[in-house]
Structure formats: structure tokens, C-alpha cells
C-alpha positions as CSV (number, residue, x, y, z in Angstrom):
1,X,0.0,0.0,0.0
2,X,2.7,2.2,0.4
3,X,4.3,1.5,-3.1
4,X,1.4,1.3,-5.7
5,X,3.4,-1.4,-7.8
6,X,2.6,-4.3,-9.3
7,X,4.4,-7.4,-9.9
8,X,4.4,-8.8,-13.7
9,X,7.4,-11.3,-13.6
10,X,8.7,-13.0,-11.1
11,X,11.0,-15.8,-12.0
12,X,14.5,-17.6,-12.4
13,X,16.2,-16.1,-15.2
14,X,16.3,-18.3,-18.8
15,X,19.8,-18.7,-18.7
16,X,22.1,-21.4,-17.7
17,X,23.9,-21.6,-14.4
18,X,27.9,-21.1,-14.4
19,X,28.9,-24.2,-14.9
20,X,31.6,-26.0,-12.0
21,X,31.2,-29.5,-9.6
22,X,28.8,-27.9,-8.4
23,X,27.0,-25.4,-10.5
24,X,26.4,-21.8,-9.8
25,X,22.6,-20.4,-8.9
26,X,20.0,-18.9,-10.8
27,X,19.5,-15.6,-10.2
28,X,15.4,-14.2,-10.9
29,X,14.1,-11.7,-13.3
30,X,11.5,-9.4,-11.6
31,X,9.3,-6.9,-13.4
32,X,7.6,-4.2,-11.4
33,X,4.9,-1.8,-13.1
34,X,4.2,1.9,-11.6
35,X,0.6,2.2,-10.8
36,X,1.0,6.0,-10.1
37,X,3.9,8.4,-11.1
38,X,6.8,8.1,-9.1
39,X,10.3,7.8,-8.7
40,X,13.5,5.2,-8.6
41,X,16.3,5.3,-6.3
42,X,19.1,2.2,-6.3
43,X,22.2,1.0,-4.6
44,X,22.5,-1.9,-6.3
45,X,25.7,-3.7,-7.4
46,X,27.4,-6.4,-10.0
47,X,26.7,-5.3,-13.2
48,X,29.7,-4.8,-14.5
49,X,31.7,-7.5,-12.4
50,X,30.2,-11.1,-13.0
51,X,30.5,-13.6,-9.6
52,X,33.5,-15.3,-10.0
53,X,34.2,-18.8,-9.9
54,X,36.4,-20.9,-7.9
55,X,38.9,-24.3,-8.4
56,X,37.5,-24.3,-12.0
57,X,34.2,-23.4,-11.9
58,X,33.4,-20.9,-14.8
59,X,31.9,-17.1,-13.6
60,X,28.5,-16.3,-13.3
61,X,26.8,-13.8,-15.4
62,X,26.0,-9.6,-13.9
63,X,23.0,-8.2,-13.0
64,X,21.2,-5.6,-15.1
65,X,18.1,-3.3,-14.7
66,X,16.3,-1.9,-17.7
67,X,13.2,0.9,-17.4
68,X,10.9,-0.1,-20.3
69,X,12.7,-3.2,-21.2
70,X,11.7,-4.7,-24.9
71,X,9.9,-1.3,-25.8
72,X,10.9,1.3,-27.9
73,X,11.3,3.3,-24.7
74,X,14.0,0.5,-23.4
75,X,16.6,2.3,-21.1
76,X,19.3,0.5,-19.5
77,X,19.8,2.0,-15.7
78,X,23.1,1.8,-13.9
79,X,23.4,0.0,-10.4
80,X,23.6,3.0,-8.5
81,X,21.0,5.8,-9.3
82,X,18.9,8.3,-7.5
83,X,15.3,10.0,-8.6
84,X,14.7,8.4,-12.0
85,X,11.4,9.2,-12.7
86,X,8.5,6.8,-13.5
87,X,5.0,7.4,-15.4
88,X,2.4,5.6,-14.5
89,X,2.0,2.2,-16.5
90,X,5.7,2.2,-17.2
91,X,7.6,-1.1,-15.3
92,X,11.1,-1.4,-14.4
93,X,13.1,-5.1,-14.9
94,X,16.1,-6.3,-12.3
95,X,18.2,-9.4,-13.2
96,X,20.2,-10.8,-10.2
97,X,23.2,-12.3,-11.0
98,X,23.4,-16.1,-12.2
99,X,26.3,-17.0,-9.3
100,X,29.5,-18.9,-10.3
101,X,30.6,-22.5,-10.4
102,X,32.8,-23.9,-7.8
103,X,35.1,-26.8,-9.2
104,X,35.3,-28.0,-12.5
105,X,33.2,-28.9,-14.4
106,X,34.4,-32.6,-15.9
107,X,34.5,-33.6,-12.4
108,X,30.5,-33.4,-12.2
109,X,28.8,-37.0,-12.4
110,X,27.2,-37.3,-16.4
111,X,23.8,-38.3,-13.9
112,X,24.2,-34.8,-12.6
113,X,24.3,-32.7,-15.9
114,X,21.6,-35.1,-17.2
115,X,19.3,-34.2,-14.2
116,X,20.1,-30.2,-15.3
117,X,19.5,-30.2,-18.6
118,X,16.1,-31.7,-17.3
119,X,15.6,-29.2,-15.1
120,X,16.6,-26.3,-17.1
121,X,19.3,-25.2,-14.8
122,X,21.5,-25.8,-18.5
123,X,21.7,-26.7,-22.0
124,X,22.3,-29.1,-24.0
125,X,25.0,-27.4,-25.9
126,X,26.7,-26.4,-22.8
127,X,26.5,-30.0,-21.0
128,X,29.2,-31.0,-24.1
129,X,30.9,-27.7,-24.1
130,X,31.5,-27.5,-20.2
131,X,30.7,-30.4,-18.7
132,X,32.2,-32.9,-21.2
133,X,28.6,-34.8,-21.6
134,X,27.3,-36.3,-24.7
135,X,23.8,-37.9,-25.2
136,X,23.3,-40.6,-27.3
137,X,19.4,-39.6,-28.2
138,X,18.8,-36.0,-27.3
139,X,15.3,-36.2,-26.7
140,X,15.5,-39.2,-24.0
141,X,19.0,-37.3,-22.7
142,X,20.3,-41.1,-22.7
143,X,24.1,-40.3,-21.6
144,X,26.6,-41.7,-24.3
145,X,29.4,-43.3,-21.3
146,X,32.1,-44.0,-24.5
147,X,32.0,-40.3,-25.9
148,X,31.8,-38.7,-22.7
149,X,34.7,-40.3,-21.5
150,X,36.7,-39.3,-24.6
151,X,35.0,-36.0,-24.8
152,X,36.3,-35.3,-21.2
153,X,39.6,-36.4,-21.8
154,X,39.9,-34.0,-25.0
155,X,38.9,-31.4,-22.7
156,X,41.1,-31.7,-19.6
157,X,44.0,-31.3,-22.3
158,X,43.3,-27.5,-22.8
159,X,41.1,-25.0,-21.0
160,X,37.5,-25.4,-22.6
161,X,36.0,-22.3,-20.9
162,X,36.0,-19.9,-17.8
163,X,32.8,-17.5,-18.1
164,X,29.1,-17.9,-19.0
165,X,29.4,-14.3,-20.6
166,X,32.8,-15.2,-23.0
167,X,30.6,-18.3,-23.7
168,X,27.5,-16.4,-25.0
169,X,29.7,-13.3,-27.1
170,X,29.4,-15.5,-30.0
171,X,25.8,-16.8,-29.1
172,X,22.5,-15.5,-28.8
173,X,21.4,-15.6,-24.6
174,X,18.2,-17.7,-23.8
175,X,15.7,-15.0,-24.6
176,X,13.7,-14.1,-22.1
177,X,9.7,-14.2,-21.4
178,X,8.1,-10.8,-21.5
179,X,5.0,-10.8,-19.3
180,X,2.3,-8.4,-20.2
181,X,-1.2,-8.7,-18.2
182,X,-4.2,-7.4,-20.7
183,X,-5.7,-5.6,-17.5
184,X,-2.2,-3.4,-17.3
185,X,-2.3,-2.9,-20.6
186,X,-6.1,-2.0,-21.2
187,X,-5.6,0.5,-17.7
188,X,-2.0,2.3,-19.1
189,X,-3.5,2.0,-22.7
190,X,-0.5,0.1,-23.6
């Protein structure tokens, strides 16, 4: 009641955790629409310095916060900011960090990366890349044990990656969902 907001989005972010033994965490997306006019103050932090991972484990990726985002009236805020001013139907987005691995990677169990790639804590693409797995059927995820172990092996001979956001220069990121409710946008005529 004090803050006439309301909450679009709530959710873990689309992309993949940092890869490591043990993988980094998801941070969420959250999407907040101004009811009234008002105002935006911040001290936030990490979005230009990614969580960084340990005995192998690859960093995680920064936090962000857009006014607008995926509108022609996108604007990208910095972490720290005081008095940005909000209309009324406008929303603001925060990403929280993705946190970093700990350990390598090859040293987590095939059964492990399976169970992520099921869950949606990573890809396909980057349980070869990072973790050294290969399915023999992708749509059953049934774990190829003979190319893994090779694959791993051809890995642990050079560096294969240290950074969820070096990995995704050359790749589009997991877009994300942009929530709209028909109410909010009937009410802000948007």
C-alpha cells in the first residue's frame, strides 16, 4: 500500500547456471509496473563485475536493470542511481546475477548434468561444451558413457572455458519471457 506497484514477472532467469562440480545459482528476473507516477532510487551492485568462480568453476553472469525493457522506450539504468522518474503504466526489470561455479566442471557425475539439462538449470549445448557430456538420443537425454569419456579427456588437455558471458559473445542468450497482463495494458493504454 505504500508502493502502488505491481508485480508482472517474477522468476529464475532463462539462462544457464555457471557451470563447475557444483553449479552456480539462478538468479530471478523481476518486473515491477508503476501504478501511479513516481520515482526510482538504487544502490544496487554487480553489473559490471560477474560472480567469480572458484577451483574451475566458470563465472557467473552480472545483473542488469532496464526501465521499459523490450519497448521502444527500453533504457538500460546503472546500479547506483537516485530520482529516475516513473509514469504511470511504465515497469522497471532487475536481473540478479546467475552465481558462479565452484570446481570443474568434468568432475561433475554425467547423472548430474543429465538431471540439469532436465531441469533447465543448463543446456544441451553447454553440458558438451563445459561439462564434457554427450547424449546418445537427445530427446531421451540417454548419456553416451564411451563419448563422454573421450570427450572429457579432449577437454582436460586445454582450458575449454571460464565465463558464461565469454561463452555467450558468440551466441544469442536464452531470450527471455516478457509478461504483459491485458488488464495493465487496457488501464495504461498500452
Amino acid at each position: 500500500m505504500r508502493f502502488p506497484m505491481r508485480c508482472d514477472q517474477y522468476e529464475l532467469r532463462p539462462e544457464p547456471a555457471a557451470p563447475g562440480k557444483w553449479r552456480g545459482g539462478i538468479g530471478i528476473i523481476r518486473r515491477n509496473r508503476f501504478l501511479v507516477d513516481g520515482t526510482y532510487s538504487c544502490e544496487g551492485d554487480r553489473q559490471t563485475d560477474p560472480p567469480k568462480g572458484v577451483f574451475g568453476g566458470w563465472d557467473g553472469l552480472v545483473a542488469s536493470c532496464r526501465k521499459n525493457p523490450d519497448t521502444a522506450r527500453q533504457e538500460q539504468l546503472p546500479a547506483k542511481v537516485t530520482g529516475i522518474p516513473f509514469a504511470a503504466g511504465e515497469y522497471i526489470e532487475f536481473r540478479e546475477p546467475n552465481a558462479a561455479g565452484y570446481g570443474e566442471p568434468l568432475d561433475r557425475p554425467p547423472e548430474a548434468v543429465r538431471e540439469d539439462v532436465l531441469d533447465d538449470f543448463t543446456t544441451i549445448e553447454l553440458a558438451r561444451d563445459a561439462y564434457g557430456v554427450v547424449f546418445a538420443d537427445e530427446r531421451t537425454l540417454e548419456i553416451d558413457a564411451g563419448a563422454t569419456e573421450k570427450l572429457r579427456a579432449e577437454l582436460r588437455t586445454k582450458r575449454n572455458g571460464s565465463s558464461l558471458t565469454e561463452y555467450f559473445a558468440a551466441r544469442d542468450l536464452v531470450p527471455s519471457s516478457a509478461p504483459s497482463t491485458a488488464a495493465g495494458n487496457r488501464e495504461f493504454k498500452m
